[in-house]
Each structure stands twice: as structure tokens, then as C-alpha cells.
C-alpha positions as CSV (number, residue, x, y, z in Angstrom):
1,X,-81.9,108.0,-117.1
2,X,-81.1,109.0,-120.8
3,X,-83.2,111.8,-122.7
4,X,-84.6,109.6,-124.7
5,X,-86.0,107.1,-121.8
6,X,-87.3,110.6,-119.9
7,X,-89.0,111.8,-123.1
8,X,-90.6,108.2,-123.7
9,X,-91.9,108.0,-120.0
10,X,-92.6,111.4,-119.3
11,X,-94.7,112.9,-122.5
12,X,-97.6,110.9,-122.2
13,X,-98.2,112.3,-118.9
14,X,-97.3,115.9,-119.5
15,X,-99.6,116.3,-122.7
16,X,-102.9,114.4,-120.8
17,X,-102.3,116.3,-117.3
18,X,-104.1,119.6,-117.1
19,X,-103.2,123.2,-118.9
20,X,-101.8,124.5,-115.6
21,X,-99.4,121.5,-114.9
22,X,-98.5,121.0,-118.8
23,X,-97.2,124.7,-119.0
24,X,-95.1,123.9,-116.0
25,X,-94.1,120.7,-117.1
26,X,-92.9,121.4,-120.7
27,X,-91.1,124.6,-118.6
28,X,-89.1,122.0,-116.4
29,X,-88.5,119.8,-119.4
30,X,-87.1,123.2,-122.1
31,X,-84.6,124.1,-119.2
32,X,-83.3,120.3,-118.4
33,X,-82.9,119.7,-122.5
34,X,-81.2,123.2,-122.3
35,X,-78.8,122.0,-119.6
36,X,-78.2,118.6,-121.5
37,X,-76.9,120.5,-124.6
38,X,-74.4,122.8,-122.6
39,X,-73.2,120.1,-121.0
40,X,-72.2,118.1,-124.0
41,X,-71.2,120.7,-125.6
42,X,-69.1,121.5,-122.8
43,X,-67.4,118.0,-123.0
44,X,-66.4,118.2,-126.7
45,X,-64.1,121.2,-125.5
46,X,-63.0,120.0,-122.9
47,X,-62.3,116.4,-124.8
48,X,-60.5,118.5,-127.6
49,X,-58.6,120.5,-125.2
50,X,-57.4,117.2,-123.5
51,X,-56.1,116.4,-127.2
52,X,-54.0,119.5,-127.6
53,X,-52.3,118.9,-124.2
54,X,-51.3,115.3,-125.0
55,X,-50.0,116.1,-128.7
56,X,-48.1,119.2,-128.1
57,X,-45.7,117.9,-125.4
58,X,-42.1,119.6,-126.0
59,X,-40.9,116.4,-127.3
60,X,-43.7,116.4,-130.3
61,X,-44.0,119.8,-130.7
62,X,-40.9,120.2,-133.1
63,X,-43.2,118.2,-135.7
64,X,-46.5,119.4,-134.7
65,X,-45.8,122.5,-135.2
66,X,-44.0,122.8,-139.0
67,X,-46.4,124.2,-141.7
68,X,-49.1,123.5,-139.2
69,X,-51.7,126.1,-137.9
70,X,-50.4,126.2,-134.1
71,X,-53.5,125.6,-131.6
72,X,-53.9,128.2,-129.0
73,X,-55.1,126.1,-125.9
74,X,-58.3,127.8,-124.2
75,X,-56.2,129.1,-121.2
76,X,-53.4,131.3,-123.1
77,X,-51.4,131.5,-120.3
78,X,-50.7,127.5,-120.9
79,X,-48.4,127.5,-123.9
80,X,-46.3,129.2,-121.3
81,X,-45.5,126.0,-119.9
82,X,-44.1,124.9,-123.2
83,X,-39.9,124.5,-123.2
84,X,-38.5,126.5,-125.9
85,X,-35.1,125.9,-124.2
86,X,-33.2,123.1,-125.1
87,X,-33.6,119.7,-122.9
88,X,-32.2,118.4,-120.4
89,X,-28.3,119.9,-119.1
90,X,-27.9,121.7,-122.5
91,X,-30.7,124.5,-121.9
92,X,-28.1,125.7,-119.4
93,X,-24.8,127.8,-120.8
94,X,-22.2,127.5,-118.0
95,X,-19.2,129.4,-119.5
96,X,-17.3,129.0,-116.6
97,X,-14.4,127.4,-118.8
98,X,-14.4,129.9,-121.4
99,X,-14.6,132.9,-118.3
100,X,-11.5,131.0,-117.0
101,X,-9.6,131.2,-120.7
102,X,-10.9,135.4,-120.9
103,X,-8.9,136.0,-117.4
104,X,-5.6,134.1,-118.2
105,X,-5.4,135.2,-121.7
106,X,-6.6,138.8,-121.5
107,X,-5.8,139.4,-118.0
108,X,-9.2,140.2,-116.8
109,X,-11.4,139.4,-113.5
110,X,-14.6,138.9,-113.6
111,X,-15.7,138.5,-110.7
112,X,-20.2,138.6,-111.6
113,X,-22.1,140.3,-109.6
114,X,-22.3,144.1,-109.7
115,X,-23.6,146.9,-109.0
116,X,-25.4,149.0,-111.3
117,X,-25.5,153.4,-111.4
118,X,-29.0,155.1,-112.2
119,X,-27.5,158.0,-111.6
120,X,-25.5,159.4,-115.1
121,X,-23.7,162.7,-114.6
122,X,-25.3,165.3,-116.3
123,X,-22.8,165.7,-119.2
124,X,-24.1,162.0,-120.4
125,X,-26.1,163.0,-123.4
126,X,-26.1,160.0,-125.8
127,X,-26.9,162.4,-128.6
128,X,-24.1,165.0,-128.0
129,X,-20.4,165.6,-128.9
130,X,-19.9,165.6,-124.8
131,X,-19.6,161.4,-124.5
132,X,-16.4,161.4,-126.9
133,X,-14.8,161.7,-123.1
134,X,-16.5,158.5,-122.7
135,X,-15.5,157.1,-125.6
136,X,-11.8,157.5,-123.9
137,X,-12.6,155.8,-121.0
138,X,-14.8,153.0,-121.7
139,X,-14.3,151.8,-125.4
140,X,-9.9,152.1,-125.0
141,X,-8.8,149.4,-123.8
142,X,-6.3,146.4,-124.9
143,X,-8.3,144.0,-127.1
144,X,-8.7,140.1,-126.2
145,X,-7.7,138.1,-128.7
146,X,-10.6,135.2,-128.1
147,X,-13.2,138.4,-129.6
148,X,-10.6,139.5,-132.5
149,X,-13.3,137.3,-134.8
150,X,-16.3,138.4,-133.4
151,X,-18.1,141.5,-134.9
152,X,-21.2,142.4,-133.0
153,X,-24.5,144.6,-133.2
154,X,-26.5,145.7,-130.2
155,X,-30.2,146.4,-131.4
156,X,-32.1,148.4,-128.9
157,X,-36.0,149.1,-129.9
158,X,-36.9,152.8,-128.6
159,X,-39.5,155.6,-128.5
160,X,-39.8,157.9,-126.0
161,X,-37.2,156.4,-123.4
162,X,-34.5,158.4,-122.8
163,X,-34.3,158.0,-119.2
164,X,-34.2,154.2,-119.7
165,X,-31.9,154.9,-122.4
166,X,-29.2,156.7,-120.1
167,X,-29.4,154.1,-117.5
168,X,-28.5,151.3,-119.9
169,X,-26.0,152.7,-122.1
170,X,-24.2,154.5,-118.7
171,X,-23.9,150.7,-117.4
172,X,-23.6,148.6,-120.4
173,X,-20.4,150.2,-122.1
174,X,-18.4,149.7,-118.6
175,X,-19.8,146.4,-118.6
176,X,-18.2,145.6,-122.3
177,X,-15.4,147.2,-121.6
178,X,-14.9,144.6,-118.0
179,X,-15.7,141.8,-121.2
180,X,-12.8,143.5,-123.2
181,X,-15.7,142.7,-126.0
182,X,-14.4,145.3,-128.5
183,X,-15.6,145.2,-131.8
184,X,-19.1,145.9,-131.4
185,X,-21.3,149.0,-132.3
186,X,-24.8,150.2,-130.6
187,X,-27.4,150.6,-132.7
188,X,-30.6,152.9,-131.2
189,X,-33.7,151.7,-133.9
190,X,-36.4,154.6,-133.2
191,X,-39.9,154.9,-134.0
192,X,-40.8,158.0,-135.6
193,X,-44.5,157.1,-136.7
194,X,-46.7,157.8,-134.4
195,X,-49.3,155.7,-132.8
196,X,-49.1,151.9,-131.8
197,X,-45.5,151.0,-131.0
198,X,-44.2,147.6,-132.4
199,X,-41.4,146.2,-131.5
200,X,-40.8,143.5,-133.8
201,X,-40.9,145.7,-137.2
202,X,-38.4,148.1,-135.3
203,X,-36.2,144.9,-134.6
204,X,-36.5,144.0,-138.3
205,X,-35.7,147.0,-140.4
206,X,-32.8,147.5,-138.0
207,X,-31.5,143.7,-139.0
208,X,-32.1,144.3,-142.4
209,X,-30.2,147.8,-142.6
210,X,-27.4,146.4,-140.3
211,X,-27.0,143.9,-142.0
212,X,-25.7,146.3,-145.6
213,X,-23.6,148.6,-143.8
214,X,-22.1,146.5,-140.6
215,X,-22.3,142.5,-141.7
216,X,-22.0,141.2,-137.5
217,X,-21.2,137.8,-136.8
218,X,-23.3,137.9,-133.7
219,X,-26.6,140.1,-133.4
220,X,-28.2,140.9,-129.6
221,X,-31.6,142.1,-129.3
222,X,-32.1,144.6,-126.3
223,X,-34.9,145.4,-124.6
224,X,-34.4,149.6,-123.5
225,X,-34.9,148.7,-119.9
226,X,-33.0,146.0,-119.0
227,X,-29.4,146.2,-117.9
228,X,-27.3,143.9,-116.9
229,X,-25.7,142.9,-113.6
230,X,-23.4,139.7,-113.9
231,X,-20.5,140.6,-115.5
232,X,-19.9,136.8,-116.6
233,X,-23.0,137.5,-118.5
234,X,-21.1,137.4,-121.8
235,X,-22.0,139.8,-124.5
236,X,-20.9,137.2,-127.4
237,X,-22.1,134.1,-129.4
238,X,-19.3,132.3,-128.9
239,X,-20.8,129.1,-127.6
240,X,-20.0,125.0,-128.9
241,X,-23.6,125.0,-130.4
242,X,-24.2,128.1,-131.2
243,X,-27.3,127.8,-130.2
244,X,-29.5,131.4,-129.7
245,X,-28.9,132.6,-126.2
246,X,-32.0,134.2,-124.0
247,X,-30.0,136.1,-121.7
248,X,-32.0,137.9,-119.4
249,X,-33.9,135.0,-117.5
250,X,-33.8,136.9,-114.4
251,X,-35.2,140.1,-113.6
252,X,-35.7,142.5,-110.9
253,X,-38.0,145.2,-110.8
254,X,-36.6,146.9,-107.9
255,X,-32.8,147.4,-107.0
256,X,-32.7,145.5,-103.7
257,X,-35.2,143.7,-104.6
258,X,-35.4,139.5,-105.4
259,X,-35.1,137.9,-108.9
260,X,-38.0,136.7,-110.8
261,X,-37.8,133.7,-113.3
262,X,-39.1,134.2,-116.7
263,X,-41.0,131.5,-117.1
264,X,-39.9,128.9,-120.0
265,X,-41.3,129.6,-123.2
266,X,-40.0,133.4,-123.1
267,X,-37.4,134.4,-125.6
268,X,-38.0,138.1,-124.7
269,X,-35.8,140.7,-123.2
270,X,-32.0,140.1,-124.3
271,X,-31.4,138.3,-127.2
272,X,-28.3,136.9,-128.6
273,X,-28.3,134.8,-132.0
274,X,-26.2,134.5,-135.2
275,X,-27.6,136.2,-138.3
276,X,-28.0,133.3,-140.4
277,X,-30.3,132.1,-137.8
278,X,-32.3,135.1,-137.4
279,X,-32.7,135.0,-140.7
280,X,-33.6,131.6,-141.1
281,X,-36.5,132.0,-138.1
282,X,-37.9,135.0,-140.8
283,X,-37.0,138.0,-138.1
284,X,-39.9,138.7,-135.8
285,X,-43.4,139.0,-136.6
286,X,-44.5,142.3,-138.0
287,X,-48.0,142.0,-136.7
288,X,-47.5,142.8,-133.2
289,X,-48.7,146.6,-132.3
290,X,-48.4,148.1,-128.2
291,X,-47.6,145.5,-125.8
292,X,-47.2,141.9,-126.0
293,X,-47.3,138.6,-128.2
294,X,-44.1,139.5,-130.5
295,X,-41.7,137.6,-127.9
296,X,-44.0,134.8,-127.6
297,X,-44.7,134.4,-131.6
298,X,-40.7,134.0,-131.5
299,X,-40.9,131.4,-129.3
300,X,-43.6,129.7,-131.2
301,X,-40.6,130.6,-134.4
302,X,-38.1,128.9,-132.7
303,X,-40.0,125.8,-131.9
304,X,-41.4,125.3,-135.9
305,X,-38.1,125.3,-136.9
306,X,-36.4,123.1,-134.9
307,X,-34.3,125.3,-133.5
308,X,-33.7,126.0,-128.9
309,X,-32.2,128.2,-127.1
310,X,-29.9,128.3,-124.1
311,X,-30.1,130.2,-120.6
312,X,-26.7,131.1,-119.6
313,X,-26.1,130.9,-115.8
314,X,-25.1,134.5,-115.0
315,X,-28.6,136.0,-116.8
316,X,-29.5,139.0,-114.0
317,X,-31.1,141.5,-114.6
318,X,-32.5,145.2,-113.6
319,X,-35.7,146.0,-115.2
320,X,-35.8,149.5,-115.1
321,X,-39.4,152.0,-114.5
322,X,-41.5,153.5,-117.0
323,X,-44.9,155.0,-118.0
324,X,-47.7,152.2,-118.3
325,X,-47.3,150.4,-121.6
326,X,-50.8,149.5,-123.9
327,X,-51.7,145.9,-124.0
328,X,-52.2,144.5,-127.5
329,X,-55.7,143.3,-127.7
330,X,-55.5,141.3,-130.8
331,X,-52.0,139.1,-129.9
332,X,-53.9,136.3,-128.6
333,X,-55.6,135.8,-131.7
334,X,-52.6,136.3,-133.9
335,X,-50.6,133.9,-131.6
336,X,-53.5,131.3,-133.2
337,X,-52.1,130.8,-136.4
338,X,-48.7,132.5,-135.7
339,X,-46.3,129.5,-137.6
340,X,-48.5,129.6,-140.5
341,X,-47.7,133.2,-140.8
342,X,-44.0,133.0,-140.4
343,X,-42.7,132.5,-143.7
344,X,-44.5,135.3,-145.0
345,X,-44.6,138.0,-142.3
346,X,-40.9,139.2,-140.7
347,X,-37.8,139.9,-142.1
348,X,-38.9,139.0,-146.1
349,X,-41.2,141.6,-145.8
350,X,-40.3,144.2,-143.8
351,X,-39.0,146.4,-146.8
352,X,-42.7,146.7,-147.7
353,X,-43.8,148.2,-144.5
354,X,-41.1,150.3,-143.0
355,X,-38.5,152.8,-144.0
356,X,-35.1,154.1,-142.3
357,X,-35.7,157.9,-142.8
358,X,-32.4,159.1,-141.5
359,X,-29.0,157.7,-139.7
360,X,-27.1,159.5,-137.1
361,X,-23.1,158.6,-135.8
362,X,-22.7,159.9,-132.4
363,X,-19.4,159.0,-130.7
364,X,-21.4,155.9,-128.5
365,X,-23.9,154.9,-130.9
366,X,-25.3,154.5,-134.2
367,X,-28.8,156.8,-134.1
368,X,-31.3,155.5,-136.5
369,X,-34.7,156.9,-137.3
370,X,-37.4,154.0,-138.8
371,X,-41.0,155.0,-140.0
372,X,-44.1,153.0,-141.5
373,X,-44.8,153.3,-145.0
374,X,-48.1,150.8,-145.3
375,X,-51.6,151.0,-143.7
376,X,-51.0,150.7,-140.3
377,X,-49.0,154.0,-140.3
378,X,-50.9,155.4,-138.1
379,X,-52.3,152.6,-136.1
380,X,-53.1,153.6,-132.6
């Protein structure tokens, strides 16, 4: 029975039957008109959520997305099933060819999986005159010819994180050095403003200062606590497509522990991609403050600009421990109408909201010390 056939039958009867049933009566009928309204309003979200999820396929996202305000669906955690890797076989990087080239050429083995040491001798101070020994031991070595062209930049994002720090750089310059990947430089971006952490600006005014006084070929954006543990993990963007490589779609949290798989829309973690592309996607958001959104706005880049990445085989990772991290309340709702954002907010305007304060040479890294100069300063 529509409303309109109960109202019709039933209000003749409920204004001529007595006070004490017409109270209860018009009581019944408030809460079953109240109900009725819910419910349809109920099934115009749940009608326009429907709509989302058949327009925004991976296939018609590419077009959906450009200079369009990207909607959220009503469960966040269901863009995750959106592919920001490429289709089909080509979202996978086998490099098993190019591996083979590395050994016969430059007389390496790698052989992929290894094992990783937490524990750094005590001399291992990045920020001291002491690792110029380890300069001799892990960065001499006979180059490989199939690098000579290659000139890359390791960004790591850091505050507070020395521990993690150690246990990456300890493993990762052995691990180049196995690569015979040469002519690269480590670059340590810290925070020095206080409050709110944000990932994404620190990622940005490194680029952009990289960019004047090193000019890589091939950029790789790393997360402090990850290190690697395939040594056919290449540390290179030498690909056919150069496409952007997401390089660390495997992690562990503990060291005996099994791999987890990043589910598909992440572009988070490691990082490898050519400048011109980076600067093409507009850097990272600089919107994102504590933890989480900025890796998933990129992904949200990557798909508005037609551009997809590639997961190479050998992608295992350790995820090293640390203090508990501050969710970012607000990334949800930036996530909303993050493409519309995207040509305005990143790299093109980082200069406006960040400064490098100081830059440090030590003989393993390049130290360099990043503060805010807008209104979020001191955001916390």
C-alpha cells in the first residue's frame, strides 16, 4: 500500500475515533511517514553510489577522472580496489633479461634474496667523518657500463628516525654496491618545523632543490623504514616504457615473518620515476599533515594523467619498527577533490611554503635541513 492510499483510507477514521485512540493513531502514523523518508532517502545513496562504481572502472577512470572533481565512494577503503598499475602482463617488471645482461657484462651475481643486518657496528654514524671507511668499502668498486648514463637521487623523508635511518643506509649501500649502480647520491630531506609531519612537502622541496644542484636522470622516493631484500630489486629506471616503478609491493613487518601484498592502488613506500614525469604529475600533494592520504592522492595523480606504474617481480621488503605515527584526520576529505587540486598544489608551489635552511656533505650522504615558511608552520 502506497502513502498516499494509507493516508486516503486511514485519516477519516483516525480524526472521527476518540482523543485517546487519535493521539495513538497520529503517533503510529509520524513514526511510519518517518521511516518512509529514511528509507528513500536511503535509496538515492545507495542508487548514486551504484553510479560511481559502474563509471569509475579502471578502464574509464583515465577520462573520468581529468579536470574532474574525483568522487570519494561512501566506504574509503573502496578506491583501494582501483588499479593504478598498468593492465594486463605489463603491470609486472620481470627484468630477468636485463639481470642476465648486468652479470655477463659486469661480472656480477645476483642471486635475490638476502639477508638483511639490524645490527650496525657502533662506529656507523651517518653524520660523522667515521663512514669515510665505508665509503672504501661499499661505494669502490668497478663501474658497469649499462649505468654509465644513469645519474640517480635517493630521496628519503625523515624526522626523528635515526634508528630506522642506520638500518637502511647500513643495508642499502651494500645492496648498490651488489647492483654496481654507481653514480647515485643519498639525499636525507629533514623536517626541522615542528608539529605535524608531512611527507609530501618534504618529498617536494627536496625535488625541487635536487633538481639545481644534481639534475638525476632517475629520482627514487624512500620511505625511512623500508629496506630492501631482493637484490634483483633494481635501483634504476632503466625499463622499455619507462613507466614509474612501485617497488616495494611486498612488505614484512617482522624478519621471519610472511610477506604482505600492498593492495593495488598504492604507490607508497619506494618510488622510482623519471623527473620529467614527476614533474609532469605536479610532485605530491602539499596538503597532507601526520599520517596518511599523500600516497593515495598520488595514486589518484597518476590515474588523471594518464599515466601507470609497474610492480617489478623482486619488490621485498622489511618494514622496519617505530613509535606510533598520528593519523591524518582530514585526508579523507582532501582525497574528495584531490585531482581538482593537482595542478595547483605540489611541486609549482612548494617554493611558497617551504624553505631549505641549511645543506650538509657527509662522506655517505647529502644532509639537508627543510622548514615551513606559510601558515601551517606550526600545525600540529
Amino acid at each position: 500500500m502506497t502513502i498516499q492510499r494509507y493516508l486516503t483510507y486511514y485519516c477519516p477514521r483516525i480524526l472521527t475515533s476518540s482523543k485517546k485512540y487519535r493521539f495513538l493513531s497520529i503517533f503510529i502514523l509520524s513514526i511510519f511517514i518517518f521511516i518512509f523518508i529514511i528509507y528513500n532517502i536511503h535509496i538515492s545513496i545507495h542508487q548514486s553510489t551504484q553510479q560511481f562504481d559502474d563509471s569509475i572502472s579502471y578502464k574509464k577512470s583515465l577520462n573520468l577522472l581529468h579536470k574532474q572533481k574525483v568522487l570519494v565512494p561512501v566506504s574509503i577503503n573502496r578506491l583501494y580496489d582501483y588499479q593504478v598499475v598498468c593492465t594486463g602482463n605489463s603491470g609486472i617488471l620481470n627484468r630477468t633479461n636485463l639481470i642476465h645482461q648486468i652479470s655477463t657484462i659486469c661480472k656480477i651475481n645476483l642471486n635475490g634474496s638476502l639477508k638483511i643486518n639490524l645490527n650496525p657496528t657502533n662506529d656507523f654514524q651517518i653524520r660523522s667523518s667515521l663512514t669515510l671507511k665505508y665509503v672504501k668499502l661499499w661505494k669502490t668498486f668497478n663501474t658497469c657500463s649499462i649505468f654509465e648514463n644513469e645519474t640517480i637521487a635517493i630521496i628519503i623523508s625523515y624526522r626523528n628516525r635515526e634508528k630506522n635511518l642506520q638500518n637502511l643506509l647500513y643495508n642499502l649501500l651494500p645492496f648498490l654496491q651488489r647492483q654496481k649502480i654507481f653514480n647515485y647520491k643519498i639525499f636525507i630531506i629533514e623536517q626541522q618545523t615542528s608539529g605535524a609531519f608531512n611527507k609530501g612537502r618534504l618529498y617536494n622541496i627536496g625535488f625541487y632543490h635536487i633538481m639545481k644542484i644534481y639534475k638525476p636522470t632517475c629520482v627514487i622516493f624512500h620511505d625511512v623504514d623500508l629496506i630492501p631484500e631482493n637484490d634483483q630489486n633494481l635501483y634504476s629506471c632503466l625499463t622499455l616504457t619507462n613507466h614509474p616503478l612501485h617497488m616495494s609491493a611486498n612488505v614484512r613487518f617482522k624478519i621471519n615473518g610472511s610477506y604482505t601484498t600492498i593492495y593495488s592502488f598504492l604507490v607508497g613506500g619506494v618510488l622510482t620515476i623519471r623527473p620529467e614525469t614527476f614533474i609532469l604529475l605536479n610532485g605530491y600533494s602539499n596538503r597532507y599533515f601526520n599520517w596518511g592520504g599523500e600516497d593515495d592522492d598520488m595514486g589518484l595523480r597518476f590515474l588523471s594523467k594518464d599515466i601507470c606504474v609497474q610492480r617489478p617481480t623482486t619488490g621485498y621488503y622489511y618494514a622496519g619498527s617505530h613509535s606510533t605515527q598520528i593519523r591524518n584526520e582530514n585526508r579523507f576529505k582532501l582525497l574528495f577533490d584531490a585531482t581538482l587540486r593537482q595542478d595547483i598544489d605540489g611541486l609549482n608551489n612548494i617554493d611558497q611554503l617551504a624553505r631549505v635552511t641549511n645543506t650538509y656533505e657527509y662522506p655517505l650522504v647529502t644532509w639537508i635541513t627543510v622548514k615551513w615558511i606559510d601558515k601551517y608552520s606550526s600545525i600540529s
